[in-house]
MILO-718910 format. One record per residue (C-alpha): residue in three letters; x, y, z. Coordinates in steps of 0.1 Angstrom, whole numbers, padded with zeros to 4 digits, always signed. Example, Ala and Ser with C-alpha at 12.3 -4.5 7.8 and 13.67 -1.06 7.14 Angstrom:
! MILO-718910
Ala+0123-0045+0078Ser+0137-0011+0071
//
This chain:
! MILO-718910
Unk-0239+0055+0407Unk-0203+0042+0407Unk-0191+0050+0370Unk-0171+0014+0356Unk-0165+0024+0322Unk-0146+0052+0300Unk-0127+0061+0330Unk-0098+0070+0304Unk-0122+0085+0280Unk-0122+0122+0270Unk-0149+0123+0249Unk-0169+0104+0218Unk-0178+0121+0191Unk-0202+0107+0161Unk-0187+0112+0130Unk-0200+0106+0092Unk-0209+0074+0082Unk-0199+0053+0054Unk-0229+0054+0028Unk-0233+0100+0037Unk-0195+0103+0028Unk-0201+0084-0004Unk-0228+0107-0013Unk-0202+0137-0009Unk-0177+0116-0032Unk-0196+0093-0054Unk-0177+0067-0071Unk-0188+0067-0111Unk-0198+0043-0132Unk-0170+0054-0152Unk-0147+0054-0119Unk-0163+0020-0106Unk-0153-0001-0142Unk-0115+0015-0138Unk-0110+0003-0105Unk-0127-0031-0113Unk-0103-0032-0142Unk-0073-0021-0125Unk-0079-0045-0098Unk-0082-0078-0124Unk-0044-0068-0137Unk-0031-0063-0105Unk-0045-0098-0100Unk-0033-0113-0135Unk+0000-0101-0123Unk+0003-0112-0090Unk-0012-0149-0103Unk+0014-0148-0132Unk-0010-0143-0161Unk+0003-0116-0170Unk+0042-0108-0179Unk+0044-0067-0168Unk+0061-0056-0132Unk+0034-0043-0114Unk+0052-0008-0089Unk+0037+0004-0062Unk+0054+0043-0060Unk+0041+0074-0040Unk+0053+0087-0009Unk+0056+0070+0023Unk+0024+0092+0035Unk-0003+0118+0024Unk+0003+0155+0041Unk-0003+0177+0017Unk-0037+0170-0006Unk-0022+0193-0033Unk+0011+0181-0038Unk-0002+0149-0035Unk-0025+0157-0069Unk+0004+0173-0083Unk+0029+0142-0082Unk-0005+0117-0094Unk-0006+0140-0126Unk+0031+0135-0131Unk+0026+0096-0124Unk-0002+0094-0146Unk+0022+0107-0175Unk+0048+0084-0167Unk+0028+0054-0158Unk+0009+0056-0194Unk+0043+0058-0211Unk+0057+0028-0200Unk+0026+0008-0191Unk+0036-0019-0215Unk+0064-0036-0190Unk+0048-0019-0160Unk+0015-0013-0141Unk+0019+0016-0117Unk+0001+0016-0093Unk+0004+0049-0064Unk+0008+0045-0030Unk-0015+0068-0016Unk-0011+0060+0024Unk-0033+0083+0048Unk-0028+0060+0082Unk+0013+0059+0098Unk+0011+0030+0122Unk+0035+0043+0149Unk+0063+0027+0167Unk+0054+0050+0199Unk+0040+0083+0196Unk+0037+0106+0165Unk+0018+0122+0137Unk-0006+0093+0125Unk-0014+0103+0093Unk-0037+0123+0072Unk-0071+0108+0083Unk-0063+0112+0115Unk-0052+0148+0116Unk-0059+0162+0087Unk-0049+0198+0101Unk-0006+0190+0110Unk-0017+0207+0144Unk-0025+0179+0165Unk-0063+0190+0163Unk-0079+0153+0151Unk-0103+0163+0125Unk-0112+0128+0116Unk-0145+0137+0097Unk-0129+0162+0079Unk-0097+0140+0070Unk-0119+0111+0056Unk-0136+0137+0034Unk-0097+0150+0025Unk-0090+0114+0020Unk-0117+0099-0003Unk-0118+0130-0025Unk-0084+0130-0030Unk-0087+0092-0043Unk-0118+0100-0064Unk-0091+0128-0080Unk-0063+0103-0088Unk-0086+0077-0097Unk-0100+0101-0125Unk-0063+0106-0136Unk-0063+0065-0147Unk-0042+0057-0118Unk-0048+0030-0097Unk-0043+0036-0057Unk-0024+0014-0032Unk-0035+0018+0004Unk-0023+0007+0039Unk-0052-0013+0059Unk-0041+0000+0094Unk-0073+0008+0111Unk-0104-0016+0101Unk-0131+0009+0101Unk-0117+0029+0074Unk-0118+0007+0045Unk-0158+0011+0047Unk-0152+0049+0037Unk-0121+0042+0014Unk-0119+0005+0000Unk-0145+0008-0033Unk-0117+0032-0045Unk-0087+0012-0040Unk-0069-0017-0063Unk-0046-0029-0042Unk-0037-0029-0001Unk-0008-0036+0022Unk-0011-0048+0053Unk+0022-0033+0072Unk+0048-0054+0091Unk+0034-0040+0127Unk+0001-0057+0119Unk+0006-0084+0098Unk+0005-0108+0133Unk-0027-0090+0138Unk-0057-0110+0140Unk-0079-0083+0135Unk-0060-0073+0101Unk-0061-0108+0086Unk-0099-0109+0095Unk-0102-0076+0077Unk-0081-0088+0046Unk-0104-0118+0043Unk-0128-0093+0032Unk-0111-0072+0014Unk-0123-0064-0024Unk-0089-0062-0039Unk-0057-0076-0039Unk-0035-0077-0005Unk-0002-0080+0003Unk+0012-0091+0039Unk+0050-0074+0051Unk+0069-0093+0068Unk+0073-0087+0101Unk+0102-0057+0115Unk+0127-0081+0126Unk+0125-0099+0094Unk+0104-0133+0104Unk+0089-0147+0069Unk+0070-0167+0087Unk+0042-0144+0106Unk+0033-0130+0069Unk+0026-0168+0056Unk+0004-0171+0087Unk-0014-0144+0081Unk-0019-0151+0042Unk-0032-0186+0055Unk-0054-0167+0076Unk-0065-0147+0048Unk-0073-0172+0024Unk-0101-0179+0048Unk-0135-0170+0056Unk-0139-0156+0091Unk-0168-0135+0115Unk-0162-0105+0137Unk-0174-0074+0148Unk-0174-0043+0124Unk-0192-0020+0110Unk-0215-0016+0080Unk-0220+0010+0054Unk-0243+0029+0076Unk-0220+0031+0106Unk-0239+0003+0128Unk-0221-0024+0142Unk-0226-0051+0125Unk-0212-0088+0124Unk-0190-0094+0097Unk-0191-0125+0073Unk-0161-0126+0049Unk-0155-0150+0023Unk-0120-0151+0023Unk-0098-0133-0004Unk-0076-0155-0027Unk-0050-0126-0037Unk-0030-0123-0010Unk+0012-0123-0017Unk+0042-0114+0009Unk+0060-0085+0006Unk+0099-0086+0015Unk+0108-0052+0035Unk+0139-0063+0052Unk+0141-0065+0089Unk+0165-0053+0120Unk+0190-0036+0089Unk+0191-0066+0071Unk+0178-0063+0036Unk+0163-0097+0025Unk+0160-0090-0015Unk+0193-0110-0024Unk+0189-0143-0046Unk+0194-0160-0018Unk+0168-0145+0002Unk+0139-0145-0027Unk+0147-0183-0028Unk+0141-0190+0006Unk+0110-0173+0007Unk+0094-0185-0030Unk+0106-0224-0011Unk+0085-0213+0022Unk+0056-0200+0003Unk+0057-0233-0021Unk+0058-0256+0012Unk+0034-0238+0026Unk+0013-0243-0002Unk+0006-0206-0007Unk+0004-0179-0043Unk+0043-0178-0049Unk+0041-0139-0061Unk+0070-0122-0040Unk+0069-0080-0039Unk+0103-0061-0030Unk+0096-0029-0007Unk+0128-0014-0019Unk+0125+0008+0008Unk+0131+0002+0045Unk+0153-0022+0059Unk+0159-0033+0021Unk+0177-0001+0016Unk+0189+0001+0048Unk+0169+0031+0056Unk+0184+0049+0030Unk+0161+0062+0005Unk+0195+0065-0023Unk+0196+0029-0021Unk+0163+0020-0033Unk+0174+0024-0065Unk+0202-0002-0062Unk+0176-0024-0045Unk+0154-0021-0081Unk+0186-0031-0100Unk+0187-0063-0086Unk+0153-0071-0089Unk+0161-0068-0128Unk+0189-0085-0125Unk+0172-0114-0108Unk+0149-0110-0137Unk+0166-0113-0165Unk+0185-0141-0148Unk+0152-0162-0148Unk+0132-0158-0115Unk+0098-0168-0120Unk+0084-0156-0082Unk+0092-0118-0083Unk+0060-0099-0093Unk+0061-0061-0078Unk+0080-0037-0062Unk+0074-0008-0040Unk+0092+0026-0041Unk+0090+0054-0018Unk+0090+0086-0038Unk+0076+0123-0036Unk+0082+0153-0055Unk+0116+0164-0041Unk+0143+0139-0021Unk+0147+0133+0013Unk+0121+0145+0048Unk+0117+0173+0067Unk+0102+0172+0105Unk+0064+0182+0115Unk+0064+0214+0129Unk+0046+0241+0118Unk+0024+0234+0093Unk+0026+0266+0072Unk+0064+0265+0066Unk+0066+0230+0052Unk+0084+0227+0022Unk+0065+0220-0006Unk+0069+0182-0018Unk+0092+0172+0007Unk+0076+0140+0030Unk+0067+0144+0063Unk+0076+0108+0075Unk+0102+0082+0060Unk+0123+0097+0033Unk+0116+0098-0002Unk+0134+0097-0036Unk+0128+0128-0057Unk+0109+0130-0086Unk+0139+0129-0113Unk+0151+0100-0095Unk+0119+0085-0095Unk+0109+0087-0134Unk+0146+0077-0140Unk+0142+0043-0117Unk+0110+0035-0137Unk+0125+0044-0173Unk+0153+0019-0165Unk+0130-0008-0148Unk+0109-0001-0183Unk+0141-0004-0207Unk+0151-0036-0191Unk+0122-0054-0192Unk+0117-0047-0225Unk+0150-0062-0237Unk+0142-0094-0217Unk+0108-0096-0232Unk+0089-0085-0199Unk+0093-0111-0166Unk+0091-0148-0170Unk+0060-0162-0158Unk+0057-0191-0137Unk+0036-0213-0166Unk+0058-0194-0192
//
């Protein structure tokens, strides 16, 4: 018989399904109320009904399980300190959408060797959530690939959807469904305007083909998630955080009719690709702040254990803390940005709120 179908196809291989993973890493009681909680003040935040920053800080990806661990406990300090003005939340991003060809993150290849372990890197992935959940640190993930959230999402408080995918049906379908909180990129030339579609989208209820806890395909019935917000990355080299910028986007969002909660990625084209500019991206956020802006809710930071990148190559003579993907600010850098950010919204008396 003539053979019509996975022509290009190496191989499929079963792997774990949702509800057997969770019996390896069982979300507690205890675990389930913290991320419930966490979740309703990232909400109160983002809905202005509540006057702290919410950051979202942690390095641009997951390599290393232990340093990984080691920076949460560090966060955890640090976030507990100063959680008055600010709810920290840490970026905790396993899946690197790629612009070609490359490493695609820790779920992926859980190994660095190009090997593909995907059972193995879920099991990496959710313990190491279950880990900094117990720490009382809420997680931030990417949504890149829509099966995933079925192993990962009960664990998570809040959710990008990156500026590769935001145009992505499939990803606005997925964030309809979503549990928590989810904030859209705009897209990587800088268009506003693909992100307020996809929020629209969001706000929804859709059907579609996914998966259920068990692993069978299933159809999908969402009910549409009312916390979605844009996030302002920059786009081509441009950085779009300026005044100017935040009120052209708080005007589109208000026309639009849409949540006028605005996050600042301080990283990428906001800081020119420059990880020793996010810094000077956070200081005017404040300053915008304690000027009066009212649509200004979060931020995002890209920050590991020690400054700067280092390439992928062989996996047993990476240095320790150092990220494997975008570059990072170190951890004195880091716990200095979110001291400052903690002093100056104190002095103004946290943000102004939009009813305030």
């Amino acid at each position: 018989m003539i053979r019509t179908s996975n022509l290009r196809v190496r191989a499929l291989t079963p792997i774990i399904a949702p509800a057997d993973l969770k019996q390896v890493f069982p979300l507690s009681e205890r675990g389930a109320e913290f991320v419930t909680h966490a979740r309703e003040s990232v909400t109160n935040i983002l809905h202005n009904r509540n006057a702290r920053l919410m950051a979202v800080v942690g390095p641009c990806s997951i390599h290393d399980p232990k340093a990984a661990l080691d920076y949460a406990g560090r966060l955890a300090q640090l976030a507990r300190e100063i959680e008055d003005q600010i709810l920290v939340v840490m970026r905790v991003y396993f899946e690197k959408p790629r612009t070609t060809i490359g490493w695609k993150g820790l779920i992926n290849d859980p190994e660095l060797t190009g090997t593909h372990q995907i059972s193995k890197g879920l099991g990496v992935a959710r313990g190491l959530l279950c880990a900094i959940n117990d720490l009382g640190l809420p997680i931030a993930g990417e949504m890149l690939d829509p099966i995933t959230p079925h192993y990962l999402a009960d664990l998570i408080s809040w959710g990008a959807i990156g500026a590769r995918t935001t145009e992505s049906q499939t990803h606005r379908e997925m964030a309809s469904g979503l549990s928590f909180p989810v904030g859209f990129k705009n897209g990587t030339d800088g268009n506003l305007q693909i992100a307020v579609d996809a929020m629209k989208a969001a706000l929804h209820a859709h059907n579609f083909i996914g998966i259920n806890n068990d692993g069978r395909t299933s159809i999908v019935s969402t009910l549409g998630n009312q916390d979605v917000h844009i996030v302002l990355r920059g786009g081509n080299d441009r950085p779009n955080y300026s005044p100017e910028d935040i009120q052209k986007t708080g005007e589109l969002l208000a026309k639009a009719d849409l949540l006028q909660s605005i996050m600042v990625d301080c990283s990428h084209a906001n800081s020119c690709k420059d990880h020793t500019r996010q810094e000077e991206v956070l200081h005017s956020v404040l300053e915008q702040l304690a000027a009066g802006n009212r649509t200004i809710s979060s931020v995002m930071i890209e920050s590991f254990l020690e400054d700067g990148n280092q390439p992928l190559g062989d996996p047993t003579r990476l240095r320790y803390g150092v990220s494997i993907t975008d570059k990072c600010v170190g951890w004195e850098t880091t716990e200095r940005m979110l001291r400052h950010a903690h002093a100056a919204l104190r002095r103004m008396g946290g943000r102004h709120l939009a009813n305030g």
